[in-house]
C-alpha positions as a Markdown table, in Angstrom:
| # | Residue | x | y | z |
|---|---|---|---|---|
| 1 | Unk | 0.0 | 0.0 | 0.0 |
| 2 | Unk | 1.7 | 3.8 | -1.4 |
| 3 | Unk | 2.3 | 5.9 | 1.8 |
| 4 | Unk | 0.2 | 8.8 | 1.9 |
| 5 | Unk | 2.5 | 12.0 | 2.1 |
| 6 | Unk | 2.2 | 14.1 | 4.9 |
| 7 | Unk | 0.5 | 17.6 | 3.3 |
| 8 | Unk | 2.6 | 19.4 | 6.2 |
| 9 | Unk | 6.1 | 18.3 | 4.9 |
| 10 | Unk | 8.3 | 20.7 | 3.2 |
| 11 | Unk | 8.5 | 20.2 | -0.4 |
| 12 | Unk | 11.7 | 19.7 | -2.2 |
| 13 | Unk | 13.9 | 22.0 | -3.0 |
| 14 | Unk | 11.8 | 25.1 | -1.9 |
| 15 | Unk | 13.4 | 27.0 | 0.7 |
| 16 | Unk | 12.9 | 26.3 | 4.5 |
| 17 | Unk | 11.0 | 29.2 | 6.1 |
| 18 | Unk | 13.0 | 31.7 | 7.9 |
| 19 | Unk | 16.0 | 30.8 | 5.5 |
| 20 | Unk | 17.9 | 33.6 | 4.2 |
| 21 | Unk | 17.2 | 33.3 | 0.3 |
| 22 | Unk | 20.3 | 32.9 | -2.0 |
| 23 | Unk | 21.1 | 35.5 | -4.1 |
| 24 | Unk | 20.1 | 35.4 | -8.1 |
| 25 | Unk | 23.0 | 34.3 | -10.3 |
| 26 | Unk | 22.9 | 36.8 | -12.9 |
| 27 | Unk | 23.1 | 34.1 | -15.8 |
| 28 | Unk | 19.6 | 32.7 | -14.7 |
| 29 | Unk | 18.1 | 36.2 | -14.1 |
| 30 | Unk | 19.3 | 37.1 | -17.6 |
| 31 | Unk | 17.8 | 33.6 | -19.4 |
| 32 | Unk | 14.3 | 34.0 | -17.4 |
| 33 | Unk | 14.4 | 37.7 | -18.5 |
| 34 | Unk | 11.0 | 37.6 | -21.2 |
| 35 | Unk | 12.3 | 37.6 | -25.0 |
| 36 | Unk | 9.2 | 40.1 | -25.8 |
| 37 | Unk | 6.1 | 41.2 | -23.8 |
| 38 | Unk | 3.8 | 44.6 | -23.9 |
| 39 | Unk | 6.0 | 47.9 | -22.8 |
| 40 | Unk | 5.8 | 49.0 | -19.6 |
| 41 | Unk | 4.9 | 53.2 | -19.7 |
| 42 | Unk | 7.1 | 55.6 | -17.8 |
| 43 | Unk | 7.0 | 58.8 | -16.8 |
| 44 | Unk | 10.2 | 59.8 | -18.9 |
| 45 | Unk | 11.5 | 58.8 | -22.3 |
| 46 | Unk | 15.3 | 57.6 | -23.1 |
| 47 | Unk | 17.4 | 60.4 | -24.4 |
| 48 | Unk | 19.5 | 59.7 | -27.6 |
| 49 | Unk | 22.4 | 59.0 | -25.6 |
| 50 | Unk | 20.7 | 56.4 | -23.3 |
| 51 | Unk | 19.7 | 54.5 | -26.8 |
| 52 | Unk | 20.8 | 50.9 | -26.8 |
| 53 | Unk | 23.8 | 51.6 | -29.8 |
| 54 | Unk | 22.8 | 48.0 | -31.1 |
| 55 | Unk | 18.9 | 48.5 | -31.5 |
| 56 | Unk | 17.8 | 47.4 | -34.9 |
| 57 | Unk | 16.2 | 50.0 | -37.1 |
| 58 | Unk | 12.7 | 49.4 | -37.4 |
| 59 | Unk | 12.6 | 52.2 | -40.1 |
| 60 | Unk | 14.9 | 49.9 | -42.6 |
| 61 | Unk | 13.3 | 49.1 | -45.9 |
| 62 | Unk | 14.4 | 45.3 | -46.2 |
| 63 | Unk | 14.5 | 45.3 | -50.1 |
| 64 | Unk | 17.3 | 48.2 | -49.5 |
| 65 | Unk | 20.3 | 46.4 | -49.1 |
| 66 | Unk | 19.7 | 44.2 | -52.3 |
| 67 | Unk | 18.5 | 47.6 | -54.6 |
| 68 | Unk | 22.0 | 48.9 | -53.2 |
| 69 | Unk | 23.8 | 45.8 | -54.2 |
| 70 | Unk | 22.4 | 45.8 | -57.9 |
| 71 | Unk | 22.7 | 49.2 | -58.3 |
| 72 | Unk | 26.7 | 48.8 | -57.4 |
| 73 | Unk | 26.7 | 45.8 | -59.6 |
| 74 | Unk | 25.5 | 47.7 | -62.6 |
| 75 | Unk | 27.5 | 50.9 | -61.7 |
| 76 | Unk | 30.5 | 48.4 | -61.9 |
| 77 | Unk | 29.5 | 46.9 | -65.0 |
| 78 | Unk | 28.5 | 49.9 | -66.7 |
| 79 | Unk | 32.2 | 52.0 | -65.7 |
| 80 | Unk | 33.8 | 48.6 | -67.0 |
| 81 | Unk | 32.3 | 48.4 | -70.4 |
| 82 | Unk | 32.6 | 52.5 | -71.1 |
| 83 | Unk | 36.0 | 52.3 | -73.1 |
| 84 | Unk | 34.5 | 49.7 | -75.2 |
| 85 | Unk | 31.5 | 51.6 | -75.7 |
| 86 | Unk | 33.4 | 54.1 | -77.8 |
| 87 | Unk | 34.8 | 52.1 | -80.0 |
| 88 | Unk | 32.0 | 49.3 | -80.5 |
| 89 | Unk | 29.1 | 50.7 | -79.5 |
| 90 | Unk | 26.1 | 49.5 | -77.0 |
| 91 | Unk | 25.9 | 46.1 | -77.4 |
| 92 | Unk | 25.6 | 42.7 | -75.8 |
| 93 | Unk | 29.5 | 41.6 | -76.1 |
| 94 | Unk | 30.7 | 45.3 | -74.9 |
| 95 | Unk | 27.9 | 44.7 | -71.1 |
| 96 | Unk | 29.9 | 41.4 | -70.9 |
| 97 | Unk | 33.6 | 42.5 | -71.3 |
| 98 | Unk | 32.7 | 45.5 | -68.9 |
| 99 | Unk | 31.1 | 42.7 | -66.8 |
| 100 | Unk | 34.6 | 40.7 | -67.1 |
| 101 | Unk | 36.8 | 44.1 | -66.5 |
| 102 | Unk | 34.6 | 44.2 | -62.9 |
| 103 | Unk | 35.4 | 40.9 | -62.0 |
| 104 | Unk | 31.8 | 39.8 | -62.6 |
| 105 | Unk | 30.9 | 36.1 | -64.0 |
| 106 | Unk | 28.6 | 36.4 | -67.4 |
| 107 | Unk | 25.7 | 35.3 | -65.6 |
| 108 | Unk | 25.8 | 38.1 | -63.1 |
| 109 | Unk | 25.6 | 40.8 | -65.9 |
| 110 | Unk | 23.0 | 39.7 | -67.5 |
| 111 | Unk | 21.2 | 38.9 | -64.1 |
| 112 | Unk | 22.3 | 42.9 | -63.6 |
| 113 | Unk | 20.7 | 43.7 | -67.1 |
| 114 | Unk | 18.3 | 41.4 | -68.6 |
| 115 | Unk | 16.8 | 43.6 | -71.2 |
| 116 | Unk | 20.7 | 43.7 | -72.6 |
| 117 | Unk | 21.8 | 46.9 | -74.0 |
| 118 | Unk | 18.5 | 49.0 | -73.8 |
| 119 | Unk | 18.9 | 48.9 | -70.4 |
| 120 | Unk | 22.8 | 49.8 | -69.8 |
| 121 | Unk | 21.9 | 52.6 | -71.8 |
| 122 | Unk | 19.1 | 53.8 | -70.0 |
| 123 | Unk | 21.5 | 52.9 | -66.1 |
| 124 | Unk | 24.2 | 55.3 | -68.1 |
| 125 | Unk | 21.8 | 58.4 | -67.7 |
| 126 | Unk | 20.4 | 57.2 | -64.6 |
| 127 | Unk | 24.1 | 56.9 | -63.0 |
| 128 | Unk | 25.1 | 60.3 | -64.6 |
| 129 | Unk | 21.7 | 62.2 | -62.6 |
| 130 | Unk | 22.3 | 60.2 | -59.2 |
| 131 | Unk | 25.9 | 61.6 | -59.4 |
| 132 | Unk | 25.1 | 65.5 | -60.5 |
| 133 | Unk | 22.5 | 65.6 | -57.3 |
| 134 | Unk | 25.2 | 63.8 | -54.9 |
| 135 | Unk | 27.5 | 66.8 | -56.8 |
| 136 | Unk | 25.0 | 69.2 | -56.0 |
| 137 | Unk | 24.8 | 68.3 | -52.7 |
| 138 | Unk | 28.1 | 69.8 | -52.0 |
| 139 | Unk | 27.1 | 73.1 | -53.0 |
| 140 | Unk | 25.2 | 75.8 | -51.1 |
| 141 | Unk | 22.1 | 76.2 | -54.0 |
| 142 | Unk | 19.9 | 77.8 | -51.3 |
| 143 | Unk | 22.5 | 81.0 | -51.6 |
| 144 | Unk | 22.3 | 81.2 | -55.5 |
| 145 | Unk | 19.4 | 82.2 | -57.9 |
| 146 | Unk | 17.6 | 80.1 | -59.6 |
| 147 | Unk | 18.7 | 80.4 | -62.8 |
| 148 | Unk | 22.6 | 79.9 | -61.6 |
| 149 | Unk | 21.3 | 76.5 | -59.7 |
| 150 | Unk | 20.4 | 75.0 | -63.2 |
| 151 | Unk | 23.1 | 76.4 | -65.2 |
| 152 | Unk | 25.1 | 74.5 | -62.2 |
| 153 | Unk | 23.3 | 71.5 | -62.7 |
| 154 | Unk | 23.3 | 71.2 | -66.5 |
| 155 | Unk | 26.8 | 72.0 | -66.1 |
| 156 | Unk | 28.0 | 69.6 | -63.9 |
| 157 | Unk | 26.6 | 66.9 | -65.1 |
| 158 | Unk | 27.9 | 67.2 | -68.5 |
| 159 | Unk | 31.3 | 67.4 | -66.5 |
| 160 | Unk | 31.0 | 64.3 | -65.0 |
| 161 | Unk | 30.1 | 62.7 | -68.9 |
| 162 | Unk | 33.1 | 64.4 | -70.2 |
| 163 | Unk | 35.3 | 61.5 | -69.8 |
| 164 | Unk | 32.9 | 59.4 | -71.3 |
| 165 | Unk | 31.8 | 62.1 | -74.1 |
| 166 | Unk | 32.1 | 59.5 | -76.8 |
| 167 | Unk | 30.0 | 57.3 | -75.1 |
| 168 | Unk | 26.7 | 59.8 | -74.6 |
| 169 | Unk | 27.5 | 60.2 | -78.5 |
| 170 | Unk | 26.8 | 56.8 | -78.8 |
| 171 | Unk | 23.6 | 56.9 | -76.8 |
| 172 | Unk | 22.2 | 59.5 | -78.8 |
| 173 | Unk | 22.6 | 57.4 | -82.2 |
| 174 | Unk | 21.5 | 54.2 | -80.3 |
| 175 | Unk | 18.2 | 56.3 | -78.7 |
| 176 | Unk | 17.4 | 56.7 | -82.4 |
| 177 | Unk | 17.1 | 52.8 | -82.8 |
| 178 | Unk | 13.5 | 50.7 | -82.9 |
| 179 | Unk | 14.2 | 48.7 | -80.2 |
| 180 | Unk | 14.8 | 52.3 | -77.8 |
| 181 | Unk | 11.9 | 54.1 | -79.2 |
| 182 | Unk | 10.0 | 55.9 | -76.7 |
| 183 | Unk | 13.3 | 55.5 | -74.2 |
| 184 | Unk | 14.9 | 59.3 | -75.2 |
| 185 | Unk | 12.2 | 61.4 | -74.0 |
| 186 | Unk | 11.8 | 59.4 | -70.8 |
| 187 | Unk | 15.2 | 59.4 | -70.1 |
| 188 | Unk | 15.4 | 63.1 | -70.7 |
| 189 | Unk | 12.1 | 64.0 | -68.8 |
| 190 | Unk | 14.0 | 61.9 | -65.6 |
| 191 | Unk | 17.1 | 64.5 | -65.9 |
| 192 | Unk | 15.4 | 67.7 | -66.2 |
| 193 | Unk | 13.0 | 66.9 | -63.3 |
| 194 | Unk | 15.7 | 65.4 | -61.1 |
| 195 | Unk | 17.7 | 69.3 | -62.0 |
| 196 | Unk | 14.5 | 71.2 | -61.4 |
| 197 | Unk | 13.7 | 68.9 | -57.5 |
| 198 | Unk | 17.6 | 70.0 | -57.2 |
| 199 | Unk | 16.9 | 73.8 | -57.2 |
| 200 | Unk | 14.2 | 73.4 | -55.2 |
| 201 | Unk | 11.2 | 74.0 | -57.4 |
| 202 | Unk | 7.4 | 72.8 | -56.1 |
| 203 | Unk | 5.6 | 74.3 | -58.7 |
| 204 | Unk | 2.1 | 72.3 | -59.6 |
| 205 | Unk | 0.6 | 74.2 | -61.6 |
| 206 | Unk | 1.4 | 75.5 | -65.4 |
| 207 | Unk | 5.3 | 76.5 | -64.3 |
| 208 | Unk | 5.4 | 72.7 | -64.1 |
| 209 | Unk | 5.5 | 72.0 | -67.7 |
| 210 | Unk | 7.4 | 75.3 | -68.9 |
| 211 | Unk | 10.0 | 75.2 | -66.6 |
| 212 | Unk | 10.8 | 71.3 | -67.6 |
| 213 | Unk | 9.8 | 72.0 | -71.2 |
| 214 | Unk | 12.2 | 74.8 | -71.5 |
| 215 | Unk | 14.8 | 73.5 | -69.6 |
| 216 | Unk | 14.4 | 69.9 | -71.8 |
| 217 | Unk | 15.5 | 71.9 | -75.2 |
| 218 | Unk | 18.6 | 74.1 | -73.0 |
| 219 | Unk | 19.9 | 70.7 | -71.7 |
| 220 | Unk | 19.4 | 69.3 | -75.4 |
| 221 | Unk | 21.0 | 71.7 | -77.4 |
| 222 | Unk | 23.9 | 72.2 | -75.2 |
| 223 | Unk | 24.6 | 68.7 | -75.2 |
| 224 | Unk | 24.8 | 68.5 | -78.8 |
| 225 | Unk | 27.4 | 71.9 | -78.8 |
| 226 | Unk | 29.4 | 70.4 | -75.7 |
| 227 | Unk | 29.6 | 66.9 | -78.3 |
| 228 | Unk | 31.4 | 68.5 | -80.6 |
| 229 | Unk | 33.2 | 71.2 | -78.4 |
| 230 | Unk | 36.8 | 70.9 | -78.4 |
| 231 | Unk | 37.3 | 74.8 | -77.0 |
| 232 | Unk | 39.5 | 74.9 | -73.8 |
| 233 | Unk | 38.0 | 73.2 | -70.5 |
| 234 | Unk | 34.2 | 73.3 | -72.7 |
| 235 | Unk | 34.7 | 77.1 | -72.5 |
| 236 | Unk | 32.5 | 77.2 | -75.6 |
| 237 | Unk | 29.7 | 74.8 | -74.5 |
| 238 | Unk | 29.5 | 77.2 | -71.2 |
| 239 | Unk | 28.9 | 80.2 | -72.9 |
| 240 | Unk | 26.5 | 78.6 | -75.2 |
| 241 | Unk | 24.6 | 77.4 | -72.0 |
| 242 | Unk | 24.5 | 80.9 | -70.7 |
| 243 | Unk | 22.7 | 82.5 | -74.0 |
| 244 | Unk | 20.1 | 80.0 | -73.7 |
| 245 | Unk | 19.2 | 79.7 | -69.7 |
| 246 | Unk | 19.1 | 83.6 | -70.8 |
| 247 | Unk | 16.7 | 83.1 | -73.6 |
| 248 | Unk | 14.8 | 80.8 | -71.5 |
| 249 | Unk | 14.2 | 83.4 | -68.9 |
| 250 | Unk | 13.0 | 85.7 | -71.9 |
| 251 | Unk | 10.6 | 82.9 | -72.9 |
| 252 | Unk | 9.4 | 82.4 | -69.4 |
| 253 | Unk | 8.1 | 86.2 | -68.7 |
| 254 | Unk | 6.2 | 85.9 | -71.9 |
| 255 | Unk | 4.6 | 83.1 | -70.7 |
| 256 | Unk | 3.7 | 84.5 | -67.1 |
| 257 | Unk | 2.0 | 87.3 | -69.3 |
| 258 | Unk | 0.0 | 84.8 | -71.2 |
| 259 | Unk | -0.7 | 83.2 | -67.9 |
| 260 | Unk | -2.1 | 86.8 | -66.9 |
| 261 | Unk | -4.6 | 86.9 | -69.6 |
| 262 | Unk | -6.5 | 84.1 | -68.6 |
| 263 | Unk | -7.5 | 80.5 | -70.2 |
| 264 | Unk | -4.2 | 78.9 | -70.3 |
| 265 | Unk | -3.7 | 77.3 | -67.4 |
| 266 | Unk | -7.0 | 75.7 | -67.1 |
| 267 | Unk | -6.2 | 74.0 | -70.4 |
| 268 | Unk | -3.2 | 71.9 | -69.1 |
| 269 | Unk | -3.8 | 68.5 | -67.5 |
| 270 | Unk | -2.6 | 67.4 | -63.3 |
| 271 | Unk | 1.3 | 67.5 | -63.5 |
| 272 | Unk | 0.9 | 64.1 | -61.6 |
| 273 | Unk | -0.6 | 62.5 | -64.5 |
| 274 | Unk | 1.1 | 64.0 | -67.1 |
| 275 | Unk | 4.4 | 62.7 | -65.2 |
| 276 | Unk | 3.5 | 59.0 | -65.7 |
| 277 | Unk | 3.8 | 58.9 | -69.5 |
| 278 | Unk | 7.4 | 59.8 | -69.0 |
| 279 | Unk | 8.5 | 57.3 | -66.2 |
| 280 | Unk | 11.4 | 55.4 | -67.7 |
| 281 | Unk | 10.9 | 51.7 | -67.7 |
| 282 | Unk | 12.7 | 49.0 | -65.0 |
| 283 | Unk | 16.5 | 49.4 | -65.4 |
């Protein structure tokens, strides 16, 4: 017969009454500490130098780190294959030597660029406009006028393409091809806005279109001058610029005054929809 156990004995292991309790050991406290549970308010918040220095950033976009990773990738590509581009053009074999050149296997470049030379061509303008704003970063535009800010930008980024001039001479004949139709004015639309969000311009209403319109045919033309310039440090293609962000400015009054009469700015659709006809395609 099982002895019945007296309900009066201590049980095992608990601590005899009137003991002095052990101290925790730190270890334990730690590993019975909850992994996550419901904040506890208090009356005062953490300042930024009471932070924990390796909290995670809840604020990080996940799909960051691997957009930063192709873009580098292409970047790397694209810089490889830009001596080859002036002598053999955009093509397939040119993306895989520059590939090569930045110690990249075959299948990574055309994992970087599936659409093949289209869109190289279409990363080359988009790598030219990330590096004129990260440019014009470094300058104070809020202490110049307007007008200087995209005379600056125009400027600089044709500096940055000047080692690689034959190579934007390239683009413009392979922009011209079937297979890039509708790619040149996208392209272009992408640089003009990116210069006019630069120099700080919120417009929304008809200044939108004039001020990107205009500055489309100043970018354009001077491009085509500075392709051919061979003037000391551009010095021709910088005074050409200058006559036409003047002109510009002319053209601009006389369409503030046409503004004033009335009618014209009812007739113009939302900027916002009129913007995603010229969003350039995956690159």
């Amino acid at each position: 017969m099982a002895a019945i156990p007296d309900p009066n004995a201590p049980t095992p292991g608990a601590p005899t009454p009137g003991a002095p309790v052990p101290a925790a050991d730190p270890d334990e406290t730690a590993v019975l500490q909850p992994v996550s549970g419901p904040a506890v308010e208090t009356d005062t918040m953490p300042s930024d130098s009471e932070a924990p220095t390796g909290a995670p950033d809840l604020q990080a976009d996940p799909q960051a780190a691997p957009e930063d990773e192709l873009t580098a990738r292409r970047d790397a590509i694209l810089l490889g294959m830009l001596p080859d581009v002036a002598f053999d053009g955009w093509t397939r074999a040119a993306m895989l030597r520059g590939a090569q050149m930045a110690g990249y296997a075959r299948e990574e470049a055309l994992a970087a660029f599936p659409d093949g030379p289209v869109q190289v061509v279409a990363h080359f303008s988009g790598w030219a406009d990330r590096t004129m704003l990260a440019q014009l970063a470094g300058h104070d535009l809020a202490a110049l006028r307007v007008q200087d800010r995209i005379t600056l930008a125009v400027r600089t980024r044709l500096e940055i393409l000047t080692p690689y001039r034959e190579a934007v001479r390239r683009s413009v004949s392979f922009l011209t091809l079937p297979q890039a139709a509708g790619l040149a004015p996208r392209l272009l639309y992408r640089t003009v806005d990116a210069m006019w969000v630069a120099a700080g311009d919120t417009s929304t209403d008809y200044n939108f279109y004039t001020k990107r319109l205009l500055l489309s045919g100043v970018l354009t033309s001077t491009t085509l001058v500075w392709l051919d310039d061979r003037s000391e440090d551009n010095g021709d293609s910088w005074a050409f610029l200058d006559r036409r962000i003047r002109d510009v400015l002319r053209v601009g009054k006389g369409i503030g005054r046409m503004k004033e009469m009335g009618g014209l700015a009812g007739l113009l659709p939302s900027p916002a929809r009129f913007m995603r006809h010229f969003r350039p395609g995956r690159e």
